[in-house]
C-alpha positions as CSV (number, residue, x, y, z in Angstrom):
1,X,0.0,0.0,0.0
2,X,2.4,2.7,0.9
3,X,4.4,2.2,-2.8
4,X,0.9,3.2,-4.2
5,X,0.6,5.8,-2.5
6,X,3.6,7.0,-2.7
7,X,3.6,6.9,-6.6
8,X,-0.3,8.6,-6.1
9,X,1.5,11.5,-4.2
10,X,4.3,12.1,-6.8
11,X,1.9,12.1,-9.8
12,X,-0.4,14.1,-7.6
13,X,2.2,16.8,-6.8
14,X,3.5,16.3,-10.9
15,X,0.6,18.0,-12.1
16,X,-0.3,20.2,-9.4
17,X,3.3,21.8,-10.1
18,X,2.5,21.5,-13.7
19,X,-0.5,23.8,-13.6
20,X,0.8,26.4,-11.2
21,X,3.5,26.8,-13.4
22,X,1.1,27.4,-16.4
23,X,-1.3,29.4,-14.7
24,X,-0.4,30.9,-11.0
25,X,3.2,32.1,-11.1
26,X,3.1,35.6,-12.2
27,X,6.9,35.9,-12.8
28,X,7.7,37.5,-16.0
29,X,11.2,35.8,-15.7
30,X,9.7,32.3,-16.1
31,X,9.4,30.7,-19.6
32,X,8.4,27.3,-20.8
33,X,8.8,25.0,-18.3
34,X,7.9,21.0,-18.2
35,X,7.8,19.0,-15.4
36,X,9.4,15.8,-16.5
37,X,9.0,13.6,-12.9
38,X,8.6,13.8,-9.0
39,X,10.3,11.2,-6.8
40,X,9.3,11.8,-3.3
41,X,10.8,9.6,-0.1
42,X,8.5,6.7,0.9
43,X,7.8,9.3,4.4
44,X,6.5,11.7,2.1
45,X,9.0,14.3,3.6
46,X,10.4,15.4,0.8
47,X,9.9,15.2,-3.1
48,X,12.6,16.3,-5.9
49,X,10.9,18.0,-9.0
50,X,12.6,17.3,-12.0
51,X,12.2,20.0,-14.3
52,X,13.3,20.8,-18.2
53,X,13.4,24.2,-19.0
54,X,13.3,25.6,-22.8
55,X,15.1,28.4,-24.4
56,X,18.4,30.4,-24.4
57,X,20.9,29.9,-21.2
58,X,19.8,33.4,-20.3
59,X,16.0,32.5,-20.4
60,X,17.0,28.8,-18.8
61,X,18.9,31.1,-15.9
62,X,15.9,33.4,-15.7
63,X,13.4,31.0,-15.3
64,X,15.4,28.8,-12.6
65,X,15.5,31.8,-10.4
66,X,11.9,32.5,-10.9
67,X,11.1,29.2,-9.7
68,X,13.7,28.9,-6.7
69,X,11.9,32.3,-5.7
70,X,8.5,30.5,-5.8
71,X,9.7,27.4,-4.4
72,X,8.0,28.6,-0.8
73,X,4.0,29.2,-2.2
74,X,4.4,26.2,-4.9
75,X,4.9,23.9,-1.3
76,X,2.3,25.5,0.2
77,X,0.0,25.2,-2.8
78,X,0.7,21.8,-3.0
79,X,0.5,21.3,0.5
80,X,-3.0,22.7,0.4
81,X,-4.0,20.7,-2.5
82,X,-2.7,17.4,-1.4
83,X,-4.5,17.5,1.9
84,X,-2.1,15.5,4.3
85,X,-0.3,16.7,7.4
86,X,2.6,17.8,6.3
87,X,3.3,18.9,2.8
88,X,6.6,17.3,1.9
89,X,9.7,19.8,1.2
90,X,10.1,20.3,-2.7
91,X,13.6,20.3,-4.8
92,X,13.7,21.2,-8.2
93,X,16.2,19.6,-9.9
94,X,16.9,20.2,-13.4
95,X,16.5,17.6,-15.9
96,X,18.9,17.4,-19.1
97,X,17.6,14.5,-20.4
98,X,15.6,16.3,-23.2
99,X,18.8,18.3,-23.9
100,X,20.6,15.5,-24.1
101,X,18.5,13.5,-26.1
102,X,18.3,16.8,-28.9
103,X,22.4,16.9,-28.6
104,X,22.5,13.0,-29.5
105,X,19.9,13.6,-32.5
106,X,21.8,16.1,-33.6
107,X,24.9,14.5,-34.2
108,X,23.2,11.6,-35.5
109,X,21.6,13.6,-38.1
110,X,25.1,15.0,-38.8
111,X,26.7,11.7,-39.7
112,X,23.3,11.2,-41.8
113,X,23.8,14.2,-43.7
114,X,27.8,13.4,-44.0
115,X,27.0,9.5,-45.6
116,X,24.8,11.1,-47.8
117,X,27.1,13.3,-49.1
């Protein structure tokens, strides 16, 4: 029961991020944003975001402090929202997985274009 849970909670808190992202952070400095996974501790104490962010490295930068600065109301939204005792403490951690996974296509489509050739 508690690995349900757990995996309830961490989808639960997935798209409550999600949407306060999209709709309740006012932050001009915050751009496209996509919250990739949550893994939370089996206490539900704490849960790390995993976030890719989109754009230049200026816009990537800007956006990371945006969210660091709303780290505080997005645990207390999601605190509210999940409805348990203690809303578990959040850490965004940045996923390069989709930037990776561009960077590999690219060079594939490099050696492509070079066999062609």
């Amino acid at each position: 029961m508690g690995q349900l849970r757990t995996e309830k909670v961490q989808e639960f808190i997935k798209q409550e991020v999600s949407k306060m992202i999209l709709t309740d952070l006012k932050d001009p400095r915050i751009g496209f944003v996509t919250v990739t996974r949550v893994e939370a501790t089996g206490d539900l104490r704490q849960a790390k975001v995993y976030i890719s962010l989109f754009g230049s490295k200026e816009q990537k930068e800007d956006t990371w402090q945006g969210l660091q600065k709303a780290l505080g109301f997005i645990r207390a939204e999601v605190g509210k929202r999940l409805k348990i005792r203690h809303s578990p403490e959040l850490l965004l951690q940045l996923d390069e997985s989709l930037d990776h996974s561009v960077h590999i296509q690219t060079l594939l489509d490099k050696l492509k274009q070079e066999e062609d050739q």
